[in-house]
N, C-alpha and C positions, 0 to 999 in steps of 0.2 A: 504494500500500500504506500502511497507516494502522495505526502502533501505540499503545501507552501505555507508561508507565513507573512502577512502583511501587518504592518502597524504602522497608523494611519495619523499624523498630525507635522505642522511646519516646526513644532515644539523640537522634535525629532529631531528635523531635516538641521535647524540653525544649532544645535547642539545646545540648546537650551535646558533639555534633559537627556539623561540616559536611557538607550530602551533597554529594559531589562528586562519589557514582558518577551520580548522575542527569547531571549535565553532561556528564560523558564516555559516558554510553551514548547521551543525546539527538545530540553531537555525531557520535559511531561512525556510527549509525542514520540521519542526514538524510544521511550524507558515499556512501551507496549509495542512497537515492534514496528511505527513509522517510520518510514523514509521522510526524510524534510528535505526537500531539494533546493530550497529558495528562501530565504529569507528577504527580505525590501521593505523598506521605509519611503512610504508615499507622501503627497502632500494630502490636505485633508480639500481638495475639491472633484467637483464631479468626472472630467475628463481621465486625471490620473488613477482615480476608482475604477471608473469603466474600463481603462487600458489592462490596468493588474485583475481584472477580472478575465477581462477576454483573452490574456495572453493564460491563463492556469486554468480555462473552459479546457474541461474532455484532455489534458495534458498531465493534469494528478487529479486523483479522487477527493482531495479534501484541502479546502483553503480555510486557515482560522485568521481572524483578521482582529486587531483591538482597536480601539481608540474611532474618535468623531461620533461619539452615541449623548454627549450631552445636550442641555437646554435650550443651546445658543444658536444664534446663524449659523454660525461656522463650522457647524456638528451637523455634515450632510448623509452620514451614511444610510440612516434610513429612505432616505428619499433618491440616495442612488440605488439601495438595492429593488426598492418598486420600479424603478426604471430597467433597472437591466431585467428582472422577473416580470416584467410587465405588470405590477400590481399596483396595490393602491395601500396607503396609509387605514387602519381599521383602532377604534375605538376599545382599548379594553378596562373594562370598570373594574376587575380585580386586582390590575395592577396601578390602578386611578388608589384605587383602596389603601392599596402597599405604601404607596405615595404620601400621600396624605397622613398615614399611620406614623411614618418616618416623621415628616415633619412635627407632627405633633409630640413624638418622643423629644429630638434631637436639635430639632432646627429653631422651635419656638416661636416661628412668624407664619403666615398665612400663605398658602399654597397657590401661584401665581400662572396665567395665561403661558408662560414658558416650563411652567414644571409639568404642568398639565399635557403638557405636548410630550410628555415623556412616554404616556396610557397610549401615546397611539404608536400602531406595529405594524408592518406588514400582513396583509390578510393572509401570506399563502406562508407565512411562516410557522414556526415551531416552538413555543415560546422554551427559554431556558431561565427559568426565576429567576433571579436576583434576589436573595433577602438584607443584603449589605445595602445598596442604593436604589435608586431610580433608575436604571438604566438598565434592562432586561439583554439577556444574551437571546440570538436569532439565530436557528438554523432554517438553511431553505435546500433544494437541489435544483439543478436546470442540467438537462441531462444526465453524463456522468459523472457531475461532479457536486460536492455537498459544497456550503458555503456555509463558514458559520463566523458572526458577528460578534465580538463579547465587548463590553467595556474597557476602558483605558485602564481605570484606576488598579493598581495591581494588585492589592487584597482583594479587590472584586472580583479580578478576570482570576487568578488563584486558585478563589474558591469556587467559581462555574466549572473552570478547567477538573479540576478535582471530584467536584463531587454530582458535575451534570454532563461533561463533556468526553472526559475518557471514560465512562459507561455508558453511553453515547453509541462514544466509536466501536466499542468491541460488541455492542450488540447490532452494531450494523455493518460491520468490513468483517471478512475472514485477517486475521492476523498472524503471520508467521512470530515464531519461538523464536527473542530475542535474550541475548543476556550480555552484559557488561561486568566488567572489576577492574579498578585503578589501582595499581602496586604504588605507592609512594619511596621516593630514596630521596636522599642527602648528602652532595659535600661532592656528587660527580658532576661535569657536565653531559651534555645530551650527544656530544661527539664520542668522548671517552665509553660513556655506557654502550652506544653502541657499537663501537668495535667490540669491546667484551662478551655481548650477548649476540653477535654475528650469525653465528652457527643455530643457537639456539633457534635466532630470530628464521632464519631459512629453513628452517623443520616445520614451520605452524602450517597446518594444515590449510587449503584456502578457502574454508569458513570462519575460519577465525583471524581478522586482522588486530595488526599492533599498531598505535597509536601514541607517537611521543609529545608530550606537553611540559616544554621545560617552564621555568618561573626563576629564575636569581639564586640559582644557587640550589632548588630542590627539580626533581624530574619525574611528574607521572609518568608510569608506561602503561596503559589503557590497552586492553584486550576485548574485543567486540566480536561476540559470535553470533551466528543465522542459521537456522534449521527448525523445528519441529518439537523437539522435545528441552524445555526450558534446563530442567534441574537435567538433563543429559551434558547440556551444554557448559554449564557452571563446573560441574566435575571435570571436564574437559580443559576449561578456563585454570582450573584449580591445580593442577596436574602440572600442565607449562608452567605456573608460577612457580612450581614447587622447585622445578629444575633451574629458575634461576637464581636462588640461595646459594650453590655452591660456585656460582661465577659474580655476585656484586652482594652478597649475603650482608656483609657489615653495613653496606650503604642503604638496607632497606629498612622502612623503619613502618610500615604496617601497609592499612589498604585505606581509599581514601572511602569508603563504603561501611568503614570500621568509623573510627572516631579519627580528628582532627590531632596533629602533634601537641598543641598546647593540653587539651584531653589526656594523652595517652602520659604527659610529663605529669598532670593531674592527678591521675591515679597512681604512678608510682611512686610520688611523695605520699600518697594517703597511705599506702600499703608499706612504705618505713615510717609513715607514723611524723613526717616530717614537712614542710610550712616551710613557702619561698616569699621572699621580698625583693624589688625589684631597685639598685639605684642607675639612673639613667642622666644623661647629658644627650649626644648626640640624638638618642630616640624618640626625646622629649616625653616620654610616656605611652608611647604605640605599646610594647611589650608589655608592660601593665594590659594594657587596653585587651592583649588579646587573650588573658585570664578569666579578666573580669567579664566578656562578655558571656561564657557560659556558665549557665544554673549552677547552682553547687559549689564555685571556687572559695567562697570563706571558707571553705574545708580545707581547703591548705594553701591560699594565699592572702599573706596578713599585710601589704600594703607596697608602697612604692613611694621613694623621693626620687624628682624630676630636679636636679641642679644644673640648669644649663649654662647660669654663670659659676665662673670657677670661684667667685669669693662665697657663693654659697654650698659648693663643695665643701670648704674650709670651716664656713663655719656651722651649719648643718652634719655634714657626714666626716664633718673633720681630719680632711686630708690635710697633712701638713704646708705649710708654705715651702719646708724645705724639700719633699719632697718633688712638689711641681716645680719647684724652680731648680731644682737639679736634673729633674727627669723631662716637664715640660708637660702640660695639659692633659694630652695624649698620648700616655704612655701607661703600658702595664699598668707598673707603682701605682700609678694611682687609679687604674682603675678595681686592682686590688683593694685599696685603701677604702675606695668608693663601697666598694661592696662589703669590709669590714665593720665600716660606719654603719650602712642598714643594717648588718645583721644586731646591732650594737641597739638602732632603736628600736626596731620592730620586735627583737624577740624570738625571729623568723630561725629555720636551723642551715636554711640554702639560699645565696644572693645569687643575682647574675648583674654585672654592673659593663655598662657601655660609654664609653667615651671616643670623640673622632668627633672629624673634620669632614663635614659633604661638603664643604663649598659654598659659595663661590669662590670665597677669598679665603685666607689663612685662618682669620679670626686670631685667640686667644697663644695659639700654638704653632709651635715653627713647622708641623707634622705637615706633608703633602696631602692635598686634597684625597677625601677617597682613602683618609689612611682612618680604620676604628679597632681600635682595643677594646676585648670583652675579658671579663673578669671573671670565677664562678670560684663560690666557695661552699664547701658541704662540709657538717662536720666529717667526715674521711677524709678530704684533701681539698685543694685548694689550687686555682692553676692561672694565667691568662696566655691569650693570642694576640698577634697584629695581624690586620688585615690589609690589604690596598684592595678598595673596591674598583677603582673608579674618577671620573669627574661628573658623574649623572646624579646630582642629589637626591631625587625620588629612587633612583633604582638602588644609590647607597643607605636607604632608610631601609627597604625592601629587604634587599642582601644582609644588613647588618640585624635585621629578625630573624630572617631565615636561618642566619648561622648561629646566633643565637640561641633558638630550640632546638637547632643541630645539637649542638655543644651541651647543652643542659639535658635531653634525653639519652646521649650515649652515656654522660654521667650517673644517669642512676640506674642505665641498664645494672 
């Protein structure tokens, strides 16, 4: 089965926003056994609507499209899909109902000539609720192809795609046995890995491709199989991984289908019983950031000082003045020190401390652009690195997390 994806708005086009629903419907859509052929960002008027429709008529089974379902002028797509379907705009009081219910929860003002215009749908459509907003998802067919309409807003289109759209589809398309697994590694590049797994790589049979996705310093290898019998195929998946342990085994560090590195650093401080603190310069507090964002973490991480100037190193986490002035901002020493100090306020039993230079200019330290020292101390040892990223300040923030979890997961393996 072979679909497209359009999302529809000038928001798009001027990079105003991110599209994100395309990622998440492409992702929904391959994870049951769709091809997506086409992704495209249109403008939201009538011409470009008709074009991306007529070009994906009877060329793939199924177009999911977002965005231009709201109140305004500028929100044409119902009135292009009656054009291309030949239909007509139709009245519906139940969802006049929804409408009006929402406001009177949420919005707390009077239900207006433009919200009103929300109740009316294509008569030859198929309604797909919405209980989030106003804006109903539409499916139609014209020939052999379905078309289906959802809202922009992405908790909305989300939850249609989820809970109305992929049962949807599999009770209307035959679907071939799909199955995916992302192996995650660290600390090689995507040149080096693959020389190493060459051999390996030329045995996959050819239902099963390989898939490399590098990122700064970490390298999914994605394995995608096609045939008939799902859990046949995962065994399969599972088999080839297995054989790559003995040719990059230490650089692998689980599956991206399992849980996230900052997770899996998670659980092995819970399981010694042991609580990280984070002290940061150059990160400015991303590494914190990527703790805290999952449930759970007060269970072993007790906080973070962010010293981006060096006199609040000193007087905060109390790196010596002799030692920066002998050593110089960006150096080990002190990012040792740094991470001595948190462990000193927090109470924590493991630091990881980052200090460096992304650029533009020198800054505080004589160190070359692109140069970051990481710090890690556990009660068992204690160690640091220097790194040269780079002159790419975003890509040296990136890299310098990335090696980061590197460094602090092999440590409590």
């Amino acid at each position: 089965m072979r679909a497209d994806i359009i999302t529809i708005g000038d928001e798009i086009l001027i990079g105003q926003i991110v599209d994100t629903n395309a990622a998440f419907l492409g992702k929904a859509l391959n994870k049951i056994g769709v091809e997506v052929c086409q992704i495209r960002s249109i403008s939201d008027n009538k011409t470009a609507i008709i074009e991306a429709f007529t070009e994906a008529q009877n060329n793939v089974d199924l177009v999911v499209m977002t965005g231009g379902l709201g109140p305004t002028k500028d929100d044409i797509t119902k009135h292009t899909l009656c054009e291309y379907f030949n239909d007509t705009l139709k009245f519906y009081p139940e969802v006049m109902a929804h409408i009006e219910e929402l406001f009177q929860k949420y919005v707390k003002a009077p239900v207006n000539d433009l919200n009103r215009l929300q109740a009316m749908l294509p008569s030859k459509c198929t309604q797909l609720f919405n209980p989030h907003g106003t804006a109903m998802g539409m499916w139609m067919q014209k020939e052999n192809t379905v078309f289906v309409s959802l809202p922009g807003v992405p908790f909305e289109m989300k939850y249609l795609v989820l809970e109305q759209l992929i049962p949807r589809i599999k009770e209307t398309f035959p679907l071939p046995a799909l199955a995916h697994k992302t192996m995650m590694t660290y600390g090689l590049g995507e040149s080096i890995i693959a020389e190493k797994i060459a051999d390996w790589e030329q045995s996959l049979p050819q239902h099963i491709k390989l898939a490399y996705l590098p990122n700064l310093g970490r390298v999914r290898l994605r394995l995608s199989a096609k045939g008939t019998d799902e859990i046949k195929l995962l065994n399969e998946i599972d088999t080839f991984f297995d054989a790559l342990y003995p040719l990059i085994g230490d650089h692998i560090t689980g599956f991206e289908s399992e849980e996230s590195i900052e997770l899996q650093i998670g659980n092995a401080l819970k399981t010694k019983h042991w609580t990280l603190a984070t002290a940061e310069s150059c990160t400015g507090g991303a590494l914190a950031a990527l703790f805290t964002k999952n449930a759970g973490a007060s269970a072993y991480f007790k906080g973070s000082v962010v010293s981006y100037a060096t006199d609040l190193k000193q007087s905060i986490l109390g790196v010596s003045a002799e030692t920066i002035a002998k050593h110089t901002v960006v150096s080990e020493p002190v990012a040792l020190a740094m991470a001595r100090g948190v462990l000193l306020i927090t109470g924590a039993h493991v630091a990881v401390a980052t200090t460096g230079n992304f650029g533009p200019t020198i800054g505080d330290a004589d160190a070359e652009i692109g140069t970051v020292c990481i710090a890690i101390i556990t009660p068992e040892q204690e160690f640091s690195e220097t790194f040269c990223f780079g002159k790419h300040r975003e890509r040296n923030l990136q890299k310098t997390l990335n090696k980061a979890l590197e460094m602090l997961l092999k440590t409590l393996d």
